[in-house]
Structure formats: C-alpha cells, structure tokens
C-alpha positions as CSV (number, residue, x, y, z in Angstrom):
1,X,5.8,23.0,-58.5
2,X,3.7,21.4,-55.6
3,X,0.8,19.1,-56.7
4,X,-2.3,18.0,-54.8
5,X,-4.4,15.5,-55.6
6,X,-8.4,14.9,-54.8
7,X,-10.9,12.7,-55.6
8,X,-14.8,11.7,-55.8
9,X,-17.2,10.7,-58.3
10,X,-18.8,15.1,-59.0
11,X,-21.7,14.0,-60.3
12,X,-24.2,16.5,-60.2
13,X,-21.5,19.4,-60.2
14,X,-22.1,22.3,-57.9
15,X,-20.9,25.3,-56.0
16,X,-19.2,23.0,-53.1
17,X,-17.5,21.3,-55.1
18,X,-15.8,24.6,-57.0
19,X,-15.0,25.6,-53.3
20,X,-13.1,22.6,-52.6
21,X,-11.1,23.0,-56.0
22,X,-10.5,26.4,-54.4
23,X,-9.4,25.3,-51.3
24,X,-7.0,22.9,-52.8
25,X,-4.8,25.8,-54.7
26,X,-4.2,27.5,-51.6
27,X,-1.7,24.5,-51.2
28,X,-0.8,23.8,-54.3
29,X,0.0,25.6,-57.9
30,X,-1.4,22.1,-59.6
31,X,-4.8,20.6,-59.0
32,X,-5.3,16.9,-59.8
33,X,-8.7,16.0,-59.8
34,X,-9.4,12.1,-59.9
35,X,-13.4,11.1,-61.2
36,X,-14.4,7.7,-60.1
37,X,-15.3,5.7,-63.3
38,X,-19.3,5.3,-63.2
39,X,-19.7,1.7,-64.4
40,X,-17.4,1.0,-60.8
41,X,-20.0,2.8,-58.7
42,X,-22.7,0.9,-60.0
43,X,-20.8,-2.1,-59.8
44,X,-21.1,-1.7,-55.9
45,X,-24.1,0.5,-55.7
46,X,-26.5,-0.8,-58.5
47,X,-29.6,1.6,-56.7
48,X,-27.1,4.9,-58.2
49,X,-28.3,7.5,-59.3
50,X,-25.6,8.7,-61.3
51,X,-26.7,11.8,-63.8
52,X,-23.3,11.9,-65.9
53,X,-21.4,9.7,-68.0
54,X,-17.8,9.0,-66.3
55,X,-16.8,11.2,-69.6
56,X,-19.2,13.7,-69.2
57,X,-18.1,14.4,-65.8
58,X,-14.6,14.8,-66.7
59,X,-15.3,17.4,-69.5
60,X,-16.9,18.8,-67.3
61,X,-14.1,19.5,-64.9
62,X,-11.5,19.8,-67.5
63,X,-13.4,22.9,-68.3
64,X,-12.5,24.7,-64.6
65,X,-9.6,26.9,-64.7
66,X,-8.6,26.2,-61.5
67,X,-8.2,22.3,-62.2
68,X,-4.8,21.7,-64.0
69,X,-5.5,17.7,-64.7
70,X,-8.5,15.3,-64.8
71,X,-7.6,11.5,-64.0
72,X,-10.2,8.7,-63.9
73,X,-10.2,6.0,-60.9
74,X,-11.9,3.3,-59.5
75,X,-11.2,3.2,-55.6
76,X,-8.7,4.7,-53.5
77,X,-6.0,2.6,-52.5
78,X,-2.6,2.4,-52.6
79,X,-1.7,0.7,-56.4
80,X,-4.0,4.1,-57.7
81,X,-2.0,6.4,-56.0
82,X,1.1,5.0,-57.4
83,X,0.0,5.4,-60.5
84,X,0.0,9.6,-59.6
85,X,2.3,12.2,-59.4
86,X,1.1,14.7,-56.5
87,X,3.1,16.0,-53.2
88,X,-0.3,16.4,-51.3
89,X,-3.4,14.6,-51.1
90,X,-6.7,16.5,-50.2
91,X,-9.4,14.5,-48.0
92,X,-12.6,16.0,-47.7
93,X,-14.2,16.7,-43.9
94,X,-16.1,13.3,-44.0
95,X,-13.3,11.4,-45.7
96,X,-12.6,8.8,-42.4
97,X,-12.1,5.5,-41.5
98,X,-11.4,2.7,-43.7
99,X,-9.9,3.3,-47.0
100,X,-9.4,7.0,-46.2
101,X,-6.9,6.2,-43.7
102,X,-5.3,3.7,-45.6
103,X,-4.5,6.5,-48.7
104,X,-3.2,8.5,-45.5
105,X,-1.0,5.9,-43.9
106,X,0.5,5.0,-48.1
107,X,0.8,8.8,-48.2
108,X,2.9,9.3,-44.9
109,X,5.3,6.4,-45.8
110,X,6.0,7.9,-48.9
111,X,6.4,11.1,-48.0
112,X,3.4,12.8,-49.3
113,X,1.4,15.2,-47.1
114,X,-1.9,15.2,-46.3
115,X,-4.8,18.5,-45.7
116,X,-8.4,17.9,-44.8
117,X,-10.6,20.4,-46.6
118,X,-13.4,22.5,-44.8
119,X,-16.7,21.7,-45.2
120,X,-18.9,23.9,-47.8
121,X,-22.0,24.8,-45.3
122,X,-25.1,24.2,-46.5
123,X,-24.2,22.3,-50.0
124,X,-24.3,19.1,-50.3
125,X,-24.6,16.5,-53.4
126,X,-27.0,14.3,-51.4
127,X,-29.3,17.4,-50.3
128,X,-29.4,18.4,-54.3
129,X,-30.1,15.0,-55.1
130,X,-33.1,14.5,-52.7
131,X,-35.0,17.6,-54.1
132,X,-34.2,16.8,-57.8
133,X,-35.4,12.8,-57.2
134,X,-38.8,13.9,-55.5
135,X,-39.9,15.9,-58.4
C-alpha cells in the first residue's frame, strides 16, 4: 500500500481543498492528511482568523471518504515527518521556498517521493475569507 501525506491548517473547508484530497489518491491508496494545531498558528499569527477549533477541523476531515487518516502538527520540518509513516509527500502549487524545500530535501534523503499538486482555479481560502470578513 503506498501512502501520501499532505498538510495545511483547512480552516474554512471548501471545494479546493476536496480536489486536492482527490488529487492525492491518484498516487496513493492511503491519504494522510496532517491539520496544523490552531493554538500554533496563533502563536505566530496572533491577527488569525481561524473559524474552527484544531478538533473541529479534524472531524471534519475524518468525515471525507477519501481521507484514510487525520494527524495533527505544528510545522513542517524534519522531526514531524519522522514521526509519519507515508512513501509520498504532496506539496501544494505555492508550497516553495523555505521550509517546503527543507521537507523536500528530508524526503529525498530518505527515500520518499515528492508530487506537487495542481492548483484548484478560482478557489481559494484567502478569496472566501475576504468576502466572509467584509460582511
């Protein structure tokens, strides 16, 4: 069984991000899903506006058929990804520079493969945002 693994805080869960789940089991039978934990986000980003618990968003995706396992993390980095058992780790289009390509240099050294998913056209959690927040 191949496993892939991808990541981000789904907050404000929409049609993109279902796409991307998609996307992921065309190279894998076993979708890994990690959540960042909310009280980390707003540890760095106090101005947040985050809609859903850290457990709220992770019922929430336990609930999609298509995602085999939920995990919770804090940041991407090498001692997380230890911690998982995938063969393939998902980056999204924008997912560049910085601690991106350090998951994709751990990832090459240890044998893991990495895809870049497409980008869902026209949705977008920061777009849904704006037009919720200037209501």
């Amino acid at each position: 069984m191949t496993k892939i693994l991808t990541f981000g805080v789904f907050d404000y869960f929409h049609l993109g991000h279902l796409r991307i789940f998609k996307q992921c089991k065309k190279y894998a039978d076993y979708l890994i899903v990690a959540v960042q934990d909310g009280d980390y986000i707003l540890k760095f980003k106090p101005e947040a506006k985050i809609l859903y618990t850290t457990e709220e968003r992770k019922e929430i995706l336990e609930s999609l058929k298509c995602v085999d396992e939920v995990r919770v993390y804090k940041t991407l980095c090498p001692e997380y990804l230890e911690t998982v058992d995938f063969d393939i780790l998902a980056l999204g289009y924008d997912h560049k520079g910085g601690r991106f390509d350090v998951a994709s240099e751990w990832c090459k050294k240890h044998n893991k493969k990495v895809v870049r998913l497409d980008y869902v056209e026209g949705i977008c959690s920061s777009l849904i945002k704006k037009e919720i927040l200037k209501e």
